[in-house]
Steps between C-alpha positions, in 0.01 A plus 500: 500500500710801441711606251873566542815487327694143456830429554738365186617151571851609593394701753252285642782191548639777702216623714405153550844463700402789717341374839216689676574832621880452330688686186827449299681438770346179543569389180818250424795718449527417112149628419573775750742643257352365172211661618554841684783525194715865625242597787645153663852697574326854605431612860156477670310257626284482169233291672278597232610303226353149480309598782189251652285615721411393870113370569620638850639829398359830373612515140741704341424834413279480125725626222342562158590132389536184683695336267787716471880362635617752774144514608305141426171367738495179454202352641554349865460151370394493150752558242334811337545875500199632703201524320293847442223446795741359715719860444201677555436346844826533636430869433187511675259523188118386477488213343222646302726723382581385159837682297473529122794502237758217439618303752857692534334848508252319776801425690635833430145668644529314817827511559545912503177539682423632835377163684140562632600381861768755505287835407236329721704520809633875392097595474392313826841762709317819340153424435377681847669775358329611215109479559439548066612211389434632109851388327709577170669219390761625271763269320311194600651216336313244546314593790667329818525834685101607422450106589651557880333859489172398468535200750500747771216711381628771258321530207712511180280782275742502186798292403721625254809315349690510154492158395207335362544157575708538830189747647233221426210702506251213448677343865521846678168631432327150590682544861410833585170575486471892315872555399567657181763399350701734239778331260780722390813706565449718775729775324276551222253785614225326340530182733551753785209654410286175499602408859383875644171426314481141634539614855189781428642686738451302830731571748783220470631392932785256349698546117752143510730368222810347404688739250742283296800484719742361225747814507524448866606183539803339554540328221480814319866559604581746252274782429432796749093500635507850338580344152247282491158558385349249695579642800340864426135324463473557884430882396194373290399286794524823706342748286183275609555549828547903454172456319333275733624581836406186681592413858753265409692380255709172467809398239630169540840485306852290547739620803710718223263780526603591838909483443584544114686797356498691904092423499491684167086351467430543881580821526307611201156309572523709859558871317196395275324401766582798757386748170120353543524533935699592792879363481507127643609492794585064479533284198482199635608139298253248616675179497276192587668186426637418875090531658319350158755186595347502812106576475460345147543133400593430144680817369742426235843713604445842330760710378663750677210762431449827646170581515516916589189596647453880459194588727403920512286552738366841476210472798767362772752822346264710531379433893893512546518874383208577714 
């Protein structure tokens, strides 16, 4: 049996109101109030809070706790936040994929990461593309985009991501067979350093990764993208691929990155890029959740993600200029 988090026994009398596939609004209309306390008398629909989920719909999309009031999954017909393996399968994990930490930052892990089916699909639309499947893995959480990756034949040859127990080296390195795997903040030039001697200078077809896309958000309503630190690790990202130069490269991120601040972000990953190769002629957002609905069974909603696929492809420029 799984671990997971447990309700308190107010807000299980509550939950255990809620029918199958219902929320607060099928509550009484005294515990609605008690209950929902000033969100009751706000606008929206709110069908998060006191939320249980359908046996015969997909779930929710994951958020980083289960147990939390705007956003509570309530198992479909126990009364129980869901538990850490069932989390994990919604988002496509192995189940021999085990998370380490405590049981919130477990939650946390699976909750922010890429799920496996996801970067799977994105792999299987560009694998015929890119005959060296050698990949850089770079801000790799806890591994659910190198998990879909190497599903559809890329080989993940080093990992790197900042945090020790989120990057779960023992877990990644067990999976893929030959990845090195480098702990530590890509800005320090040591830890770049480590990764360029890690790949040993084979020639790298795909870099992906998930810089943190905090500042881009919209939740983070009130600081400019060009404020934000967070936001400006996309130039260490792409001072790999300067250094690299692999076919392809791949940055999954939230929808923000596209719109805030006039395209602020956008605009500057395409001027880094065009200083390495010919000016892009096409960046094109890749936005999969409409055909993964259709081709894949058991995909959790994702967020509105972007994923921008940046491809450079000097041999079919080059027979153009010819």
């Amino acid at each position: 049996i799984s671990d997971g988090m447990k309700y308190s026994p107010t807000k299980y009398k509550v939950l255990d109101m809620v029918p199958e596939g219902g929320n607060w609004r099928d509550l009484p209309e005294d515990i609605q109030r008690s209950y929902m306390k000033k969100s009751y008398f706000l606008g929206g629909g709110k069908t998060g809070m006191a939320r249980r989920l359908s046996l015969n719909e997909p779930s929710l999309t994951l958020t980083c706790n289960p147990a939390q009031n705007q956003t509570e999954r309530c198992h479909p017909i126990e009364t129980r936040p869901l538990n850490i393996r069932e989390y994990a399968r919604i988002q496509t994990f192995p189940d021999s994929w085990k998370f380490t930490g405590s049981i919130s930052s477990q939650y946390k892990q699976i909750g922010n990461a890429v799920p496996p089916i996801l970067a799977r699909f994105i792999a299987y639309l560009i694998k015929n593309d890119i005959a060296n499947k050698n990949t850089l893995d770079l801000f790799s959480g806890v591994g659910g985009m190198s998990i879909g990756f190497g599903q559809e034949g890329f080989k993940i040859i080093v990992s790197n991501e900042l945090d020790e127990q989120l990057a779960n080296e023992y877990e990644n390195l067990k999976y893929h067979k030959g990845c090195q795997f480098v702990c530590g903040d890509i800005c320090d030039p040591n830890i770049k350093s480590k990764i360029q001697d890690k790949v040993d200078g084979r020639d790298i077809g795909l870099i992906i990764g998930g810089p943190p896309c905090q500042g881009f958000s919209n939740a983070n309503r009130w600081q400019k993208e060009m404020e934000d630190s967070r936001n400006m690790l996309f130039n260490e990202f792409l001072k790999f691929v300067k250094v690299l130069n692999p076919k392809a490269i791949l940055i999954e991120n939230v929808r923000g990155i596209l719109t805030k601040n006039s395209g602020y972000s956008r605009l500057k990953i395409i001027e880094i890029i065009e200083e390495i190769d010919e000016p892009i002629q096409e960046v094109k957002p890749v936005v999969v959740q409409d055909e993964l609905s259709q081709r894949l069974e058991g995909v959790t909603d994702p967020f509105e993600r972007k994923l921008i696929e940046l491809e450079y492809r000097r041999e079919k420029r080059a027979s153009r200029r010819r």
